[in-house]
N, C-alpha and C positions, 0 to 999 in steps of 0.2 A: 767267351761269347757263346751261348744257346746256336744252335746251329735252327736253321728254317729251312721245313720242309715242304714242299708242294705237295699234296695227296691229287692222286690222280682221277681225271674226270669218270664220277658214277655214270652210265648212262642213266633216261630216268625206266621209270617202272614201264610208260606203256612200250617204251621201247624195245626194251627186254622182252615183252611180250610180241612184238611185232620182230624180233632175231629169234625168238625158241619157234613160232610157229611158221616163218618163212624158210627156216635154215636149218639152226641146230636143232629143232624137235621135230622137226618135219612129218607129217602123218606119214609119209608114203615111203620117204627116203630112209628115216629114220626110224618110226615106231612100228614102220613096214603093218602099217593098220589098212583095213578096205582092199587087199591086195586082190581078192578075188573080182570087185567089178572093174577095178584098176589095171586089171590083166585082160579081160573080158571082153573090155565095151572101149579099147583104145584104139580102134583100129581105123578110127580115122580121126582129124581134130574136129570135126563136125560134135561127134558122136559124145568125145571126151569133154570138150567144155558146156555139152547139154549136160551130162553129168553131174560136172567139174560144179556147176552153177545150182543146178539143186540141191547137192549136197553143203553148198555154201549156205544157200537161204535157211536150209534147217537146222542148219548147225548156229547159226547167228538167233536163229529165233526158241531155239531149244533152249542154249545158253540165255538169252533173255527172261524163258519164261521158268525156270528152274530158279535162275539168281533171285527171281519176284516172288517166286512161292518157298525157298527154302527155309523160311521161319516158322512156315506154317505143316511141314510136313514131318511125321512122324521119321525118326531114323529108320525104322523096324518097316517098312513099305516104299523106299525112298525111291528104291531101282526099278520096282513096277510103277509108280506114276509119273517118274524119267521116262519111262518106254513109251507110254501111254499118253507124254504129251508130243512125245517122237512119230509116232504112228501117227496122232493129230494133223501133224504138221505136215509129214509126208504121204499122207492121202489128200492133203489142199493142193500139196505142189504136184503133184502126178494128176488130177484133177483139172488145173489151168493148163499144164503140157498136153492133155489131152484133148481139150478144148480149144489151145491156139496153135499148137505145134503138134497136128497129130502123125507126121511124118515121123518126126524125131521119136513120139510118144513109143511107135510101133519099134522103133531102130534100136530103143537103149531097151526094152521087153521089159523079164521078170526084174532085168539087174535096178531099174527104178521104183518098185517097192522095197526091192530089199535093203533099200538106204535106212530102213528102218534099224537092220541088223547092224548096221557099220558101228563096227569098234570105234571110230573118233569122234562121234558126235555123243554116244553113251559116256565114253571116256571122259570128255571134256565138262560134259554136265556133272558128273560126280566128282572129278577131279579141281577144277577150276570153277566151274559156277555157280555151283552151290555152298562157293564158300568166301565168296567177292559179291562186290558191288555189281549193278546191272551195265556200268559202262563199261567195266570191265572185262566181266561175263562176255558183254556184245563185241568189243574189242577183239576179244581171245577168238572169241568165237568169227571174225572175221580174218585175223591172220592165220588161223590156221585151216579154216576154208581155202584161202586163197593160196597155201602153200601147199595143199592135197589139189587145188586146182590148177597150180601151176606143173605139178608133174603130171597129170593126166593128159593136159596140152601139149608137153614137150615130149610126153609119151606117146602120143597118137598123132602129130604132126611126123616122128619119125616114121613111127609104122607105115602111116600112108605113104610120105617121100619114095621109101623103101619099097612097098608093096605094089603100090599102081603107079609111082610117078607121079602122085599132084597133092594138089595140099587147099586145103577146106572145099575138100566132094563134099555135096550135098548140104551147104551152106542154106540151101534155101529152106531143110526142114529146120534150123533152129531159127532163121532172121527174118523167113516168108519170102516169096514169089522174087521180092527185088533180086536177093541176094546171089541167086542164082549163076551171074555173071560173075561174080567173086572167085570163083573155082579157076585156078593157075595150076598148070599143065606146064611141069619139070621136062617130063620129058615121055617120048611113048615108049608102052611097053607092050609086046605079042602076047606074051601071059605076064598074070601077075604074079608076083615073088612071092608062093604064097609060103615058106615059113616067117614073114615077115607079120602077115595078117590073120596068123593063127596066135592062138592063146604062150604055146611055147615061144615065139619069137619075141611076144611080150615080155615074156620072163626073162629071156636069155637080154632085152632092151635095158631091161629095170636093172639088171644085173649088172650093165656099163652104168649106167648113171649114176648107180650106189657106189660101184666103186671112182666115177668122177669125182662124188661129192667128196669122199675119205680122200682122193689126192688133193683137191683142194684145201681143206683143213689143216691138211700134214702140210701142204707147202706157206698156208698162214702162221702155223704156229714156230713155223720152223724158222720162219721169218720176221717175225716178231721180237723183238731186244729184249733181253733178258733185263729185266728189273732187278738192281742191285739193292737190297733194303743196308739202309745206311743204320751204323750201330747206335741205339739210343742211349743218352747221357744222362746219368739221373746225377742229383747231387744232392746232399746228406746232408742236412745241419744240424751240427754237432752244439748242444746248448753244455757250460760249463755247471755242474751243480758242487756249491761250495758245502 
């Protein structure tokens, strides 16, 4: 009797895409990509998901407008009109930040042009979307926004807890006037803690969190069943020639 095998569930494609750029590919944790505004501008959660969220819009709409034009663009010029529609995109969004939110505009400074320079958005255009579809493209280009977004929150929610004692100061320059009230107060502090709220305390932050994620993995995989591959049976038919 032929033995029958189960083959194990593929995830599908966009999902693989939405595990590499939330988790295993991670901009921040893993490609260790942006690290300079990512150390910089975390010092509080206010400051980090104004960030966190511009550099999402331009990475979603880079990746869009790359995916759309990659047929039409010469190999031999490809990385200067990537930049060039990067710069685009991030003088529209610095642009509106300035115009609705010029609190915030002032609080993130140089480090919001310079999302122009960030390794993952350049990355992703030459890497992933200019060589996929535009759902795709825009996909990728959301989970891995969102997963550079998510450590910038979890990175600047500590820093603050740590530093002053509260968590979304200054809420009202990203959400306007209402938001104001939103600011919760952990607890008081005489001074602030400030290796927590300088650039090194971020580094020494990001430094736990990388090595969280490596304990995490190692206790997934360690824990995961080993898959026994079963030996497969071929059989031969042997024809008689008289």
């Amino acid at each position: 009797m032929a033995n029958t095998t189960l083959a194990p569930t593929v995830p599908g494609e966009y999902q693989q895409i939405a595990i590499q750029g939330l988790w295993k590919n991670n901009p921040g944790l893993v490609q260790l990509l942006g690290l300079c505004p990512l150390l910089a501008v975390t010092a509080t959660l206010t400051n980090a998901l104004g960030l966190g969220l511009a550099t999402l819009i331009v990475l979603v709409g880079s990746n869009v407008l790359v995916s759309l034009i990659k047929n039409y663009v010469p190999k031999e010029i490809r990385i200067p009109i990537f930049v060039m529609i990067i710069a685009a995109l991030v003088t529209s969004v610095q642009l509106l930040i300035n115009a609705y939110a010029y609190g915030l505009y002032l609080s993130l400074g140089i480090f919001l042009p310079l999302i122009v320079t960030n390794c993952v958005i350049i990355g992703r255009a030459e890497a992933f979307a200019s060589r996929n579809s535009v759902v795709k493209a825009a996909f990728d280009g959301l989970m891995m926004g969102l997963g550079f977004l998510a450590v910038l929150a979890v990175l600047g929610a500590t820093r603050e807890v740590l530093g002053q004692g509260t968590l979304f100061d200054g809420a009202d320059l990203l959400l306007g006037d209402w938001a104001a009230g939103l600011t919760v107060h952990l607890w008081q502090l005489e001074t602030s803690f400030l290796l927590a709220m300088l650039p090194p305390g971020a580094f020494i932050a990001m430094g736990f969190l990388i090595a969280l994620k490596n304990v995490i993995d190692k206790k997934v995989a360690d824990s995961a069943p080993q898959q026994q591959q079963e030996p497969v049976v071929t059989r031969a038919r042997i024809t008689k020639v008289s």
